[in-house]
Every structure is written in structure tokens, then in C-alpha cells.
C-alpha positions, -999 to +999 in steps of 0.1 A: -016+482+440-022+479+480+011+451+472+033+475+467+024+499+495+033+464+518+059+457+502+072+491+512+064+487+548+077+458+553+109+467+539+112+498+558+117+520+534+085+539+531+093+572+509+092+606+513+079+619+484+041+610+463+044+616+425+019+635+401-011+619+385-002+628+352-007+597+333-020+574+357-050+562+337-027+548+306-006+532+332-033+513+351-047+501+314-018+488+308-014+474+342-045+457+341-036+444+301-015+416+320+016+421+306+032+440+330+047+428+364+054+452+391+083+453+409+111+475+433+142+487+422+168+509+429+174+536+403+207+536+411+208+500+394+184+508+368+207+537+356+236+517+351+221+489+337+215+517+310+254+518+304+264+493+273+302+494+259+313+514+288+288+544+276+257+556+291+229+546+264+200+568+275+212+604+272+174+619+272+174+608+310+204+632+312+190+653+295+158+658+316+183+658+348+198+687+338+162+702+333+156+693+371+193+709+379+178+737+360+145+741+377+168+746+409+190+770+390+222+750+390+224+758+354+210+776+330+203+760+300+186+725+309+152+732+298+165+749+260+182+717+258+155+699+272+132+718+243+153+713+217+156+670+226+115+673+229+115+692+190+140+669+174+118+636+188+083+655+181+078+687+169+081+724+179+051+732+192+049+701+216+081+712+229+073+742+241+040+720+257+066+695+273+087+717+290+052+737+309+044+699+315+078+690+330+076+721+347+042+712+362+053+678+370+088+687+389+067+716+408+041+688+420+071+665+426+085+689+449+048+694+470+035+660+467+059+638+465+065+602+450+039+579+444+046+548+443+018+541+422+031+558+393+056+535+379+086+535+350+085+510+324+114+481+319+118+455+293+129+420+313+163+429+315+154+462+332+168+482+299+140+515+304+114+516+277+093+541+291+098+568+323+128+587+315+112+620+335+105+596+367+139+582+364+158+616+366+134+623+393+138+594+413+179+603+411+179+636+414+158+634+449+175+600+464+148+579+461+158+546+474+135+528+450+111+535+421+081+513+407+092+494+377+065+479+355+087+454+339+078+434+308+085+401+296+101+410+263+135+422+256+142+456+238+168+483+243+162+521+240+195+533+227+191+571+223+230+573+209+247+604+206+249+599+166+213+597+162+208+633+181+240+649+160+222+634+127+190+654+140+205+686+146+223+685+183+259+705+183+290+694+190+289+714+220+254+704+231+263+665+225+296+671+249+278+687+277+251+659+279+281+630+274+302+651+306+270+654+327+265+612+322+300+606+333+291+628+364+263+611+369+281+578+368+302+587+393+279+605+414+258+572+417+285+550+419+283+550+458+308+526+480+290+493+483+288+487+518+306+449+529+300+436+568+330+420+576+312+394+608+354+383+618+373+408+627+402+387+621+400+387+587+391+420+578+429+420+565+421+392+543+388+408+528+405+440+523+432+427+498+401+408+480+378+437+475+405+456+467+408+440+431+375+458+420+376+492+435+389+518+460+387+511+495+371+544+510+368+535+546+372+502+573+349+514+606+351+495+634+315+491+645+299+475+679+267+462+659+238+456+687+205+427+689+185+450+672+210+459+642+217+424+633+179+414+631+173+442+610+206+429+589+187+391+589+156+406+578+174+425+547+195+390+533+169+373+520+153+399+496+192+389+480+194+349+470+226+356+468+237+361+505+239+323+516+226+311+553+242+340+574+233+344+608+241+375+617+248+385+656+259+414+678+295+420+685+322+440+670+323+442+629+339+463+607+318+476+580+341+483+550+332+511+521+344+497+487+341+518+455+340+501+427+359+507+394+329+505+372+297+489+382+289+460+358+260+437+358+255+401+349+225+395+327+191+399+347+170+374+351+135+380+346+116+398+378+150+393+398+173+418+416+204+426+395+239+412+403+267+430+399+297+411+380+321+426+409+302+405+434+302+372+413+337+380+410+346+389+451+326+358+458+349+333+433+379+353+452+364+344+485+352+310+481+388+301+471+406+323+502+378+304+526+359+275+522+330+273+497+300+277+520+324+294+549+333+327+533+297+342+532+297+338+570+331+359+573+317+384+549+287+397+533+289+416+502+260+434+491+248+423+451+237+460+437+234+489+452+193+487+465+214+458+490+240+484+496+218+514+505+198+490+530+226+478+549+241+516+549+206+528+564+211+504+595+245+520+605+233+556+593+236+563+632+269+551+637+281+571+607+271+604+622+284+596+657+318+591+638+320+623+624 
């Protein structure tokens, strides 16, 4: 487990928060079974790679988010709903258990933080099969990334909204959860952050990128020695970024929101690609030359890219405003 702590380091991007040890011992059994792999992800990307047919297929996770919401009284009613989800899937009396536990678990959240140790559970295409409370967690508090024990088999967890109305969920109740997911989606559908390295062409990129989203903001940016290395050191965690050499000088760091984030299938143990950047890169290679336009541009892959780059010109952000 000292990997992933390294890993972490290394990266940067050591985080604030150490999760409960609530179940620790099954996941370290099963850890030590050999079938799982652990790796980092964003659970920005692992929520939308729960989104199939343009609907968010893991409603529990929005459920228990609105437990969390609830817990900090934004609403009132996540935990009865959060009950009622826990009865239909077990019984009554483990529901009432389930919500003390959850309780428990946000409460040592909140005082101990996230540890990194304690890890949701992915089939190979990073569809969630187990860690729907860590997953709400991990949004509702900004985690940059979460622990995923992905395994080498494919399955899909599709919780649909017929399954919960068949098993006693109202109209009303089924509505709220589906308008808190399309929230969420756009809630975590933040701009993608795009380093445009010539100025000159900024123009260019814009009317590109513009194809697959809004374009919220162009900033001019003076990007010093120390903020380009730290750009170098974040490309190749992405095989997708090409030989860039990033150097100081004047950029322009353009915010691009997408439509609707969409994936291309995930290879095992890999970082997720968004379709948008397979697509801006086909634009791109055909406005510039083949292995030219990752040199004029760099578009960041998912979001865990996106949130990295964004970190490095948090600074310049704030002097902005």
C-alpha cells in the first residue's frame, strides 16, 4: 500500500482528508486475493463513466449524495430516501442500521479525512461495482482522486430508475433523484483546461474547440521556468499528449466546457479518454500538421488531466479576479 502513498507524492497531489476504517479488513483480503489492481482516478471521470444512453446509471450514488447534502442540512429528506433505497435493497431493519453507519462514516469523514487506503471497487472498464458511499464522498468534498481497486472483468451495475419504481420508489421520489443526477452532471462537468503554447493561433484553436463545448474563458497567461516543468512533469501520466516541450513565455490558457462529456472505451488499468479529445485532436491534426498540432496545443484527455493543469495556474486565477 506504501505505492500508493508515492504515487501521491510524487504527483503532488497529496489529499486533505483520511477515510474511516470501516471495512478495511474485507478490502485488504480481497486485495491480497490477486485479482484486484490498484490504481488513481478522478471521480469526476469515474462518475461519468457511470452515464450510459445519455442517463446517469447509478442513482444509489445520488442517492447517498443527497444523504451527505443532508447531513449538512441542504435538504431535508436525504437520509429517508436514503432509508427507504437501503429497505428496498435489504430489509427494514438494516436500514435503519445503514443510515447510523453512514452517519458514523460521513462524521469520521469530516474529522479524519480520506484515506487513500480505503478504496472503491471498478470492473476494467471503470463501471463501479462496489463504493457507492466513497464515491459521493469523494465528490461531495473535491477530492482530486480516489483509490480504485479495479478488476479484470467486465460487469455493469445498472441501478435503473424502473427497477426502484417496480420496488416501491414514487413518482415523485424517482424525479428528485433523476433532477439531482442532472445537477450533478453539470456540476462536475468542469471546463477542461487547453494550453494554447502559440499565441498566434489561439484564434485557430478557439473555432476548433468550439465544436464540442462553450468557450468560458481565453486568459492571457506569462507562464514561468517553474510552471512549465511542473506542466512537463504532468504529460506523461497522459500517453496521449505527444512529445511537448513545454517553456516559459506568454500562453493563453483557454476554459472549454464541454457539451456532454463522453468517453471512448477504457482500456484496462489506463486513464480514460474522452471522445471530445479524440475528436479536437482529428480537428487539429488536419488544421496543423500531424505531429505539429500537439506542440501548438495541449488538450487535456479527462478531467484528473484537467484538474492538474488547472492546479498549476490556481495562482494566476486568483490574481485575475
Amino acid at each position: 500500500m506504501n505505492k500508493i502513498y508515492d504515487i501521491i507524492r510524487k504527483a503532488g497531489r497529496a489529499p486533505r482528508y483520511y477515510y474511516s476504517k470501516y471495512s478495511l479488513k474485507k478490502e485488504r483480503r480481497l486485495l491480497k486475493s490477486g485479482q484486484w489492481t490498484l490504481k488513481e482516478y478522478s471521480p469526476k471521470d469515474i462518475f461519468f463513466l457511470q452515464v450510459r444512453d445519455n442517463l446517469f446509471c447509478r442513482p444509489d450514488v445520488t442517492v447517498r449524495y443527497l444523504a451527505i447534502e443532508n447531513y449538512y442540512g441542504q435538504n431535508d429528506f436525504g437520509f429517508e430516501l436514503y432509508a427507504k433505497l437501503q429497505e428496498i435493497r435489504r430489509y427494514k431493519e438494516f436500514s435503519d442500521k445503514a443510515v447510523i453507519q453512514f452517519r458514523h462514516l460521513i462524521d469520521s469523514y469530516e474529522k479524519n479525512g480520506y484515506n487513500p487506503e480505503s478504496f472503491i471497487i471498478a470492473d476494467k472498464r471503470l463501471r463501479l461495482r462496489d463504493g457507492a458511499h466513497r464515491l459521493a464522498l469523494a465528490l461531495y468534498f473535491s477530492l482530486p482522486v480516489i483509490t480504485t481497486a479495479v478488476y479484470d472483468s467486465e460487469t455493469f451495475g445498472n441501478f435503473s430508475y424502473q427497477w426502484y419504481r417496480e420496488r416501491g420508489l414514487t413518482q415523485d421520489e424517482i424525479d428528485t433523484i433523476h433532477n439531482k443526477s442532472e445537477q450533478l452532471r453539470e456540476k462536475f462537468n468542469t471546463p477542461l483546461q487547453c494550453i494554447v503554447w502559440e499565441e498566434s493561433k489561439t484564434d485557430e484553436v478557439i473555432g476548433a474547440l468550439s465544436r464540442f463545448g462553450t468557450i468560458a474563458s481565453c486568459e492571457k497567461i506569462n507562464i514561468s521556468a517553474e510552471d512549465a516543468n511542473k506542466i512537463k512533469d504532468i504529460l506523461p501520466r497522459f500517453k496521449n499528449t505527444g512529445n511537448v516541450y513545454p517553456s516559459s513565455g506568454n500562453i493563453n490558457l483557454i476554459s472549454l466546457k464541454l457539451s456532454q462529456p463522453l468517453y471512448s472505451s477504457v482500456k484496462f488499468l489506463q486513464q480514460p479518454v474522452l471522445i471530445q479529445y479524440q475528436k479536437a485532436a482529428a480537428v487539429l491534426s488536419r488544421l496543423y500538421k500531424k505531429n505539429r498540432w500537439q506542440n501548438i496545443v495541449t488538450i487535456p484527455s479527462c478531467f484528473q488531466m484537467s484538474d492538474l493543469i488547472g492546479d498549476v495556474f490556481s495562482d494566476k486565477f486568483h490574481n485575475h479576479s
